[in-house]
C-alpha positions in Angstrom: 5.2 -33.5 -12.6 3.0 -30.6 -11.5 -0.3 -29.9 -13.8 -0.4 -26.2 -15.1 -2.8 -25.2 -12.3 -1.1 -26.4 -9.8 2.2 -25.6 -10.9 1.1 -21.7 -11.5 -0.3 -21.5 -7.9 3.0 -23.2 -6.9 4.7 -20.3 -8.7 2.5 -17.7 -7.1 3.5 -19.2 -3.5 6.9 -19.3 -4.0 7.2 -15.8 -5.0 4.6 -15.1 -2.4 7.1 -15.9 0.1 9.9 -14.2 -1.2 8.3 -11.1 -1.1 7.4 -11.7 2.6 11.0 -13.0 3.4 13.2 -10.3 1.7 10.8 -7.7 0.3 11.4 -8.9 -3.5 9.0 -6.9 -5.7 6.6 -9.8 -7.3 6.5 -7.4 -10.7 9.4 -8.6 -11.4 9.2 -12.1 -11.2 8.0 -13.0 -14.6 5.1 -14.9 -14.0 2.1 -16.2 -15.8 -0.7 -13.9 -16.3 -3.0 -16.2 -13.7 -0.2 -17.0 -10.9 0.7 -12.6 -11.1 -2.8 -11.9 -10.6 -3.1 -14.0 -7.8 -0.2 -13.2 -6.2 -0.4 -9.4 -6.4 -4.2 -9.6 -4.9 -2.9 -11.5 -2.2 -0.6 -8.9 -1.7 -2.6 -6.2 -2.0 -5.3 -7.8 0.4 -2.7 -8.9 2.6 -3.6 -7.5 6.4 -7.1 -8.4 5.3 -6.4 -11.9 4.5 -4.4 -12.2 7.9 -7.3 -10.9 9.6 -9.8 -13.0 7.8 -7.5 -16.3 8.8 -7.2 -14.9 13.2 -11.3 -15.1 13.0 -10.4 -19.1 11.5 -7.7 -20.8 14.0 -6.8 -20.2 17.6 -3.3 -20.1 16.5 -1.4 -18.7 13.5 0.7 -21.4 11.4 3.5 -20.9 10.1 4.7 -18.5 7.2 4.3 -21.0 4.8 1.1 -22.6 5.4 -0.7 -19.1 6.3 0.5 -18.0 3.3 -1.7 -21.0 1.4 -4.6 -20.1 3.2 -4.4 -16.6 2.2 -4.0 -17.7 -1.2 -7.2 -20.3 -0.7 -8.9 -17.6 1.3 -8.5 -14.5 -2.0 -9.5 -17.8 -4.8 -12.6 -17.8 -2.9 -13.7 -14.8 -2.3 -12.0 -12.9 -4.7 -11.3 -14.7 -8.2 -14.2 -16.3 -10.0 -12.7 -19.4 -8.5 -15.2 -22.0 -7.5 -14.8 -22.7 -3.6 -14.3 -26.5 -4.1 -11.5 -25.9 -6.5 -9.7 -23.4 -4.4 -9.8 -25.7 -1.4 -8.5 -28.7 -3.3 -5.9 -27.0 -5.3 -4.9 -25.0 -1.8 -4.3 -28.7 -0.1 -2.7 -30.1 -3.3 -0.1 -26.9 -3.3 0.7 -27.7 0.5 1.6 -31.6 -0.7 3.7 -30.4 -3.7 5.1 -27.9 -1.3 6.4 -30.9 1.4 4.6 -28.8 4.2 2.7 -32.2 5.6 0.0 -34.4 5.9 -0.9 -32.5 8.9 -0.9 -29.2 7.1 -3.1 -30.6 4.4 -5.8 -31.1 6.9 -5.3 -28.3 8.1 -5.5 -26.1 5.2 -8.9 -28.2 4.3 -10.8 -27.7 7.3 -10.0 -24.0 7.4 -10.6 -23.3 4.0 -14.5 -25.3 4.5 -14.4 -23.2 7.6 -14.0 -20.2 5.5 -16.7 -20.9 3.3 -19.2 -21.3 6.2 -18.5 -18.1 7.8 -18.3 -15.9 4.8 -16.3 -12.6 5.2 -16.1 -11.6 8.8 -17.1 -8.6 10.4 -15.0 -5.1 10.3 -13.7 -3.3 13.8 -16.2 -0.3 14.1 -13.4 2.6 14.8 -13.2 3.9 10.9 -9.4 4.2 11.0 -8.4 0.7 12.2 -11.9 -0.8 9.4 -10.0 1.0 6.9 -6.7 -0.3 7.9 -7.9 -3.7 7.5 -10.8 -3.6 4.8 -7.9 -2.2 2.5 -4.9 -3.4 3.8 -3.0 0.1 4.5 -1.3 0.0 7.4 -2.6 1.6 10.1 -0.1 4.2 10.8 -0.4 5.2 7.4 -4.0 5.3 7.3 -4.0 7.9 9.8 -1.2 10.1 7.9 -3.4 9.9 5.5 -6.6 10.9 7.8 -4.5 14.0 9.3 -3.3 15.5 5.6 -6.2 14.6 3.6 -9.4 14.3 5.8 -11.3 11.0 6.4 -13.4 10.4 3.1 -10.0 11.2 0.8 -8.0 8.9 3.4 -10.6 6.4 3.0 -10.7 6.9 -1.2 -6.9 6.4 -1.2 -7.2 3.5 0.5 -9.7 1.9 -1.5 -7.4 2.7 -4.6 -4.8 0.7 -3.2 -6.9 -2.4 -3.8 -8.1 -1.7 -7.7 -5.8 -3.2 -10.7 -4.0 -0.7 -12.6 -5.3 1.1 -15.9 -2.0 -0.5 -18.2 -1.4 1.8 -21.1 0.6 1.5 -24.3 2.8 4.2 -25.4 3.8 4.4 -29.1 7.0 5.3 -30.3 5.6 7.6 -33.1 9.5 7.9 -34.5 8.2 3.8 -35.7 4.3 4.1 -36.3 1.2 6.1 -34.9 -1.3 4.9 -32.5 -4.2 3.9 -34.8 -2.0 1.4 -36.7 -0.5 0.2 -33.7 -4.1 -0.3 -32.3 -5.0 -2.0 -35.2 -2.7 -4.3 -35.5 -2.6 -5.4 -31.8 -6.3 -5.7 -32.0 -7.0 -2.6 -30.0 -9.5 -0.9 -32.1 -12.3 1.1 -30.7 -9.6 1.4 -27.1 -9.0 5.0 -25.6 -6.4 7.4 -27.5 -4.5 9.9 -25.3 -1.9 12.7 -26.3 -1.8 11.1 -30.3 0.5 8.6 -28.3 -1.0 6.1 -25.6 -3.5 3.7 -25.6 -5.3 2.5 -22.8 -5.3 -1.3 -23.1 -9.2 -2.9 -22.1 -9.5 -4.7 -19.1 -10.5 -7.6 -20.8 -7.5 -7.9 -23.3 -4.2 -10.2 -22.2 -1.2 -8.5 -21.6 1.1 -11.6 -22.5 0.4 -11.6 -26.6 1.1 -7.7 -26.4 3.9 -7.9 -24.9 5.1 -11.5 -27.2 3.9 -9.3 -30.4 6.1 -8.9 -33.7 5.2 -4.9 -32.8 6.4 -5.1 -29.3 9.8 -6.5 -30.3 10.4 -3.6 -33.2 10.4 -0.8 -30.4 6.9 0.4 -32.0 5.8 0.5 -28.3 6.2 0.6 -24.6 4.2 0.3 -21.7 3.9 3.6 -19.5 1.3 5.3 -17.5 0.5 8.5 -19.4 1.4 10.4 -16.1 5.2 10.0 -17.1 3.8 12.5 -20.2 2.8 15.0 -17.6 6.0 14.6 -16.0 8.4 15.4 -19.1 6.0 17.9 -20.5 6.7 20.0 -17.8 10.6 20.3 -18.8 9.3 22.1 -22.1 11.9 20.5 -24.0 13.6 22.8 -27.3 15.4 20.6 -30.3 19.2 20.1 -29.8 19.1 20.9 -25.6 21.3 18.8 -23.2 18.6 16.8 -21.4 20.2 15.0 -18.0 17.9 12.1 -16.6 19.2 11.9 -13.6 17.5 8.9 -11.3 16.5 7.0 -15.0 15.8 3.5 -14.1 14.2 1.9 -15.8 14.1 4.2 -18.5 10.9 4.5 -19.5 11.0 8.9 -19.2 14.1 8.9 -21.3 13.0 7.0 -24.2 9.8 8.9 -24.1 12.2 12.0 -25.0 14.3 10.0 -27.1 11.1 9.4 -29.3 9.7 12.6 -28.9 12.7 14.5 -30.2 15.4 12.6 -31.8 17.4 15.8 -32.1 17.7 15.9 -28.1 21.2 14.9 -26.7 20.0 12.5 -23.8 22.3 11.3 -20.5 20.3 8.5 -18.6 21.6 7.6 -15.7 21.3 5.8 -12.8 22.9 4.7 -9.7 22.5 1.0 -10.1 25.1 -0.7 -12.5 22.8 -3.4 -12.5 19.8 -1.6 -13.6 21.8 0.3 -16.0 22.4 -2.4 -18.2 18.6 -3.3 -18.3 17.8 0.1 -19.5 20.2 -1.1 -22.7 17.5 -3.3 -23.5 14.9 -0.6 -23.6 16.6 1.6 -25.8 18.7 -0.5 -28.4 14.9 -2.3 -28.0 13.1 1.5 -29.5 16.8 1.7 -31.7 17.2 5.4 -30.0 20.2 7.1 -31.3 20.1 10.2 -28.8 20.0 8.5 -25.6 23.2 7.4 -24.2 23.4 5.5 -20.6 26.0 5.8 -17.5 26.2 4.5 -14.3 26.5 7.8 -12.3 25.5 8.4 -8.7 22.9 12.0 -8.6 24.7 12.6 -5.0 28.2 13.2 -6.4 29.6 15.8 -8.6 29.7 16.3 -12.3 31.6 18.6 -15.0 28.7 19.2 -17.0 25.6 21.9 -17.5 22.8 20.6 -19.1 19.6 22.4 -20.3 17.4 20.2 -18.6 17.6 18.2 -15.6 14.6 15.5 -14.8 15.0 14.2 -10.9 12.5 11.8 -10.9 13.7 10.7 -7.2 13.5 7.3 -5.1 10.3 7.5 -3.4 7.7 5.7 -1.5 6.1 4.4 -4.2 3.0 5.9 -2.6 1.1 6.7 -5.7 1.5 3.5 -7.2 0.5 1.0 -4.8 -2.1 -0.5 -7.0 1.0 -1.3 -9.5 3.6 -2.3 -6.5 1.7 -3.2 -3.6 4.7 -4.3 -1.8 5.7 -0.4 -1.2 1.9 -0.6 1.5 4.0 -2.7 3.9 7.7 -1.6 3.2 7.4 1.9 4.0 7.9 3.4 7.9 7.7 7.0 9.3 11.5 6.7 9.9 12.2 5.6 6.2 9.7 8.3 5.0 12.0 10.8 6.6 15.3 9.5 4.8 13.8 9.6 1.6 13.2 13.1 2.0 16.6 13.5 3.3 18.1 11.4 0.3 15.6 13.1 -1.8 16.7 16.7 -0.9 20.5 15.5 -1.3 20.0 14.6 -4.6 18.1 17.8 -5.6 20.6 20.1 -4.3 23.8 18.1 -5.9 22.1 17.8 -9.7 20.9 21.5 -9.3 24.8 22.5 -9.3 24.5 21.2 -13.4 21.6 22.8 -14.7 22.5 25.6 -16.5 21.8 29.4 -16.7 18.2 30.2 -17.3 17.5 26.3 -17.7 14.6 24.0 -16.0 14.4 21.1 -13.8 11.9 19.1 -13.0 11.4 17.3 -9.8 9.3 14.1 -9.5 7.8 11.8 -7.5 5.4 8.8 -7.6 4.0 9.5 -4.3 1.9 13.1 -3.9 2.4 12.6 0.1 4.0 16.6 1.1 6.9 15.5 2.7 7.9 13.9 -0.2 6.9 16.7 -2.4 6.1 20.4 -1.7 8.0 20.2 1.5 11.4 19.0 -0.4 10.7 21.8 -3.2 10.1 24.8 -0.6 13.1 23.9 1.8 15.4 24.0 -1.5 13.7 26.9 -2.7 14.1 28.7 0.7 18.1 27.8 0.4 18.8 28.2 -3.1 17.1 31.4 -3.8 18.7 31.1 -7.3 15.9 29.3 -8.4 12.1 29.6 -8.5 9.5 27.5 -9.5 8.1 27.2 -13.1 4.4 27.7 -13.2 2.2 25.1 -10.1 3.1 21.6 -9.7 1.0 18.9 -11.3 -0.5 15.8 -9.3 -1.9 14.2 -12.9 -3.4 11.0 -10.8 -5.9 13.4 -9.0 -7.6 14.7 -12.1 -7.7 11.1 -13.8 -7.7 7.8 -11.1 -6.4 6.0 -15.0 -3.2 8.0 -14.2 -0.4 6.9 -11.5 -0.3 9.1 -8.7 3.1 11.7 -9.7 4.0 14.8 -8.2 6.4 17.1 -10.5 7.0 20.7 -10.0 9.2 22.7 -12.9 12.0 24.8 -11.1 14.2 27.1 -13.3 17.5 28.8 -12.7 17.3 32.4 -12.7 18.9 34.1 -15.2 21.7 36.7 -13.5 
């Protein structure tokens, strides 16, 4: 029987290698507030922690034991973790794990080694340091160093690393935001738009999100950047309102509660993730939202009012919340995205009706994502025209996630 320590870095590994196996997004894995912390900075520090553990042994073990020592290396030097617990918890999790008596000495006299030689030096050329002192990959570094120029590149970078800002958003149909605050134990925390609160960095997520509150629908958790987003639709009482890439939901029930007179069609392409959505709305009771499982690339008989695209993406402007998306993404998938992104802006633009607005999204500001997808449809369809500039809310506020969203409207004829 595994102690709670050992059993939550156990936890942390295991999911740990999952990720690095089949790309499974360590969000989603339900774990304790400790064993997600220390697996999402080892994630997020990843290339660092790989480079860190070359400068250690002449030869790189396998998946499974490197993948302790990273985990040793980020308790260190990282977590208010004293060294001597790190290294004996790191050789007790290779024991539980079966990986050896061999491995066990192994992971000890690295992890001593580790404490000797303190954080090793950076490479001097700025694009590969930055690569490596914030685990970007390097390609992507210098994308970044090309659009952006080297400080912004480097600033991005940086970001990458730094825990997410969470944020409650009320469902003021339920309560308001001072009450809620009040009775989560929030008082004195940051009030935005009469509806979000930014939670402190010291409070624990896991009694807000076990609270009586919580399960009531009187709130959600959402990045105030999703606000931007909708507000851009300029939504009337009583319009058609098409959400058209919805998973997980979190946009649609913000216009759910915002107007219950709105007649709402979520949808997304994924059955599966369809019927988590359920949760989220029978969860805030919304009576105006109702859910399909409908694929954006194919055709359909109705015109809405409003159209939200919030497309698959990158995931580039919240790394700090999935840092899995740093490692996933590739110049050639970059390119399909914007393929698949286009695709699916042309086919919902066939349903949005005379004189109506859609609004395209993204949570990554990079162009060809963005302003490159908006100007090639705009260059075909010249039906449409934008609606006002596009918004990027993350580069006014670094509490916001990094969105794109430019409002296009059907012309009138």
């Amino acid at each position: 029987m595994l102690d709670d320590s050992l059993k939550e870095r156990m936890d942390a590994y295991r999911v740990l290698l999952l990720w690095q196996k089949d790309g499974s997004f360590i969000k989603e894995s339900g774990l304790s507030p400790f064993a997600m912390e220390l697996a999402l900075g080892v994630c997020r520090r990843h290339l660092y922690l790989q480079y860190f553990l070359k400068t250690l042994v002449k030869k790189m073990p396998s998946l499974e034991v490197a993948t302790v020592l990273e985990m040793g290396i980020f308790q260190m030097f990282f977590m208010e973790i004293p060294d001597h617990a790190a290294v004996s918890t790191s050789v007790e999790l290779v024991k539980a794990a079966n990986l050896g008596e061999g491995s066990a000495r192994l992971v000890n006299a690295v992890l001593h080694s580790a404490r000797r030689s303190g954080l090793p030096a950076l490479p001097q050329q700025r694009v590969r340091r930055v690569s490596i002192e914030s685990s970007v990959p390097e390609w992507l570094v210098r994308r970044w160093f090309d659009i952006y120029g080297g400080n912004r590149a480097e600033s991005l970078a940086k970001a990458t690393l730094e825990r997410p800002v969470e944020w409650i958003r009320v469902n003021l149909q339920k309560t308001s935001a001072p009450v809620l605050a009040q009775k989560l134990g929030l008082t004195g925390a940051s009030i935005l738009y009469d509806r979000y609160i930014q939670v402190p960095e010291d409070a624990k997520l896991k009694p807000i999100l076990e609270s009586e509150s919580f399960a009531k629908g009187e709130f959600s958790m959402q990045n105030p950047s999703a606000y931007e987003v909708v507000k851009l639709l300029d939504l009337k009482p009583g319009q058609k309102v098409w959400d058209a890439c919805a998973a997980p939901g979190g946009k649609s029930a913000l216009m759910g509660e915002m107007d219950s007179s709105l007649d709402i069609l979520a949808s997304d392409v994924s059955a599966f993730r369809v019927e988590k959505m359920h949760d989220v709305v029978d969860r805030l009771g919304l009576k105006n939202v109702r859910l399909e499982c409908i694929d954006a690339l194919s055709p359909q008989q109705s015109k809405f009012d409003r159209i939200l695209l919030d497309v698959p993406c990158s995931n580039m402007g919240v790394m700090p919340r999935r840092p899995e998306s740093k490692y996933r993404i590739t110049q050639d998938s970059m390119k399909e995205l914007a393929e698949l992104q286009y695709g699916i802006l042309e086919s919902a633009s066939n349903h949005l009706a005379e004189g109506g607005v859609l609004v395209y999204a993204t949570c990554s500001p990079d162009p060809l994502e963005t302003t490159q997808v908006v100007n090639r449809f705009l260059k075909a369809h010249p039906e449409f025209a934008k609606r006002g500039e596009h918004v990027l809310p993350g580069a006014q506020d670094n509490r916001f996630d990094g969105f794109f969203a430019q409002a296009i409207e059907r012309k009138k004829v």
